[in-house]
C-alpha positions in Angstrom: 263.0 -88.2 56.8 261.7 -86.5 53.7 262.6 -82.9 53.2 258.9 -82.4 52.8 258.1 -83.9 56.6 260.9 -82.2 57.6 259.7 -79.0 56.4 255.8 -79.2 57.3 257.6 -80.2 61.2 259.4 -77.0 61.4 256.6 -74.9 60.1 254.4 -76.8 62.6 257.0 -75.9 65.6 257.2 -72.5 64.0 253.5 -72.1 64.3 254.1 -72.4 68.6 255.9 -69.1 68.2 251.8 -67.8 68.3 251.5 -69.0 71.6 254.8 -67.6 73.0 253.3 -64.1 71.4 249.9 -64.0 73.2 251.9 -65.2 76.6 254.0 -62.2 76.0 251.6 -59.8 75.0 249.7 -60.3 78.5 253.2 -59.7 80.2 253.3 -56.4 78.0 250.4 -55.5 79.2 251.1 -55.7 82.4 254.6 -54.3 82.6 252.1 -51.3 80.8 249.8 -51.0 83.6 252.1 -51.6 86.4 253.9 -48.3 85.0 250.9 -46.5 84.5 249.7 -47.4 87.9 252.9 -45.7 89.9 251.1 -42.5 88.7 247.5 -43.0 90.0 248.3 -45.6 93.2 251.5 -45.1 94.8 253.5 -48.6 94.8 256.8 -50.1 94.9 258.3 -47.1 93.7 261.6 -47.4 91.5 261.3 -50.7 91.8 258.1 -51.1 90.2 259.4 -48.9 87.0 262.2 -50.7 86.7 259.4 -53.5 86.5 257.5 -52.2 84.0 260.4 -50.9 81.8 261.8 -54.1 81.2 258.5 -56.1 80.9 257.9 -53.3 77.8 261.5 -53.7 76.1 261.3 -57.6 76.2 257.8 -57.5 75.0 258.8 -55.3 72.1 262.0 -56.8 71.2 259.8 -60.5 71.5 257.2 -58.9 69.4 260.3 -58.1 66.5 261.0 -62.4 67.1 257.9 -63.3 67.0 257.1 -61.6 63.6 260.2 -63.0 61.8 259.4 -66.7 63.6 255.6 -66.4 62.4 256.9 -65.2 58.9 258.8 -67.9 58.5 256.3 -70.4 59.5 254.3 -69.1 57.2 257.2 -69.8 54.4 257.7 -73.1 55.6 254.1 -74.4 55.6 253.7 -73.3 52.0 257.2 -74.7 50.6 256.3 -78.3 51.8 253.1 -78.5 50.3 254.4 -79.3 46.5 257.6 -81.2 47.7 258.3 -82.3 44.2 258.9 -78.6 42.9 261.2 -77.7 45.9 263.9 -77.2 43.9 262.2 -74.6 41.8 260.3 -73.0 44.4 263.8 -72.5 46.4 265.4 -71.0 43.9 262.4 -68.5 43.4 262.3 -68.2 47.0 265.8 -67.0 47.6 265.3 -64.4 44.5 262.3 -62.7 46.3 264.2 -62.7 49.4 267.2 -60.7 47.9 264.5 -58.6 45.7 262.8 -57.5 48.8 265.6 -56.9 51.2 265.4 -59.8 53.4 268.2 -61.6 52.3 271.5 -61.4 50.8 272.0 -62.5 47.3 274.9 -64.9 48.7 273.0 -66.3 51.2 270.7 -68.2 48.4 271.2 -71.4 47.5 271.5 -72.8 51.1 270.6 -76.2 52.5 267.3 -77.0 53.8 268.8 -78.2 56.7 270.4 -74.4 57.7 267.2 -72.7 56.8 265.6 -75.2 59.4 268.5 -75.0 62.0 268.2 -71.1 61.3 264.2 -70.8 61.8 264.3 -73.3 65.0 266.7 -70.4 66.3 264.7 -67.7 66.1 262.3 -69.7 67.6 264.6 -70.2 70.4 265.3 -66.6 70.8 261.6 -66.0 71.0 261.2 -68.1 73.8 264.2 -67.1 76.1 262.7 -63.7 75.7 259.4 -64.5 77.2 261.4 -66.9 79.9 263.3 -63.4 80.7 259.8 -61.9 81.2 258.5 -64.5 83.2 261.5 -64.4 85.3 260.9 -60.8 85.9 257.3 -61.3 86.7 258.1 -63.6 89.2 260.7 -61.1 90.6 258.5 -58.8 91.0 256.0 -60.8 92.6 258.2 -62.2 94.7 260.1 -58.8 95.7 257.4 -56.7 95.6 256.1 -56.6 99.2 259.6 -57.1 101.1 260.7 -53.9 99.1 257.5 -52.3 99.9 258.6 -52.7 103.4 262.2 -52.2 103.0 261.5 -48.4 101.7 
């Protein structure tokens, strides 16, 4: 497959990272008002903040994913549009990554096929975070009124 296929895929897959975002957000949200909520209604108790506190830190550290997932889609989607200046563009690439902090020097000069394997994991990270907070949902859910009754 040419690299230029190969890179407009990845960018395209990267681009599904959006989806897993605005999933998450709404799970955010509701871990958000769930807390709130054990102030004004009283709930599930404990249970209900433990809840809430990890739907917010796996929204927030899926929020940190999804913005180095969407950034990088963003870099793959405008490398493989002039395929036959990749070489170039890569080089120049790697420099403004090292320039702005984002990557060290030694790190440049990679294959195409790491930065792909690298991005796809982040991807992956992404979505095993928002699996974790569906889980949790579902726990809740699920839990919710036998531990209402339980205490």
């Amino acid at each position: 497959m040419p690299i230029d296929m190969q890179l407009q895929a990845t960018a395209s897959l990267l681009r599904r990272g959006d989806s897993l975002d605005r999933l998450s957000s709404g799970l955010t949200l509701l871990g958000a008002l769930l807390g709130l909520s054990q102030y004004v209604i009283p709930g599930p108790g404990w249970w209900g903040l433990v809840c809430s506190s990890g739907l917010l830190v796996l929204g927030l550290w899926q929020k940190y994913w999804a913005l180095r997932v969407a950034f990088d889609a963003d870099l793959f989607r405008h490398l493989a549009n002039p395929a036959e200046e990749l070489p170039q563009h890569t080089q120049a690439l790697d420099q403004a990554l090292a320039a702005l902090g984002l990557q060290p020097a030694d790190r440049g000069g990679r294959p195409w096929s790491e930065r792909i394997a690298g991005a796809l994991k982040l991807l992956r990270r992404q979505a095993l975070l928002v699996a974790a907070q569906l889980l949790l949902t579902l726990v809740f859910i699920l839990a919710g009124p036998w531990l209402t009754f339980a205490g």
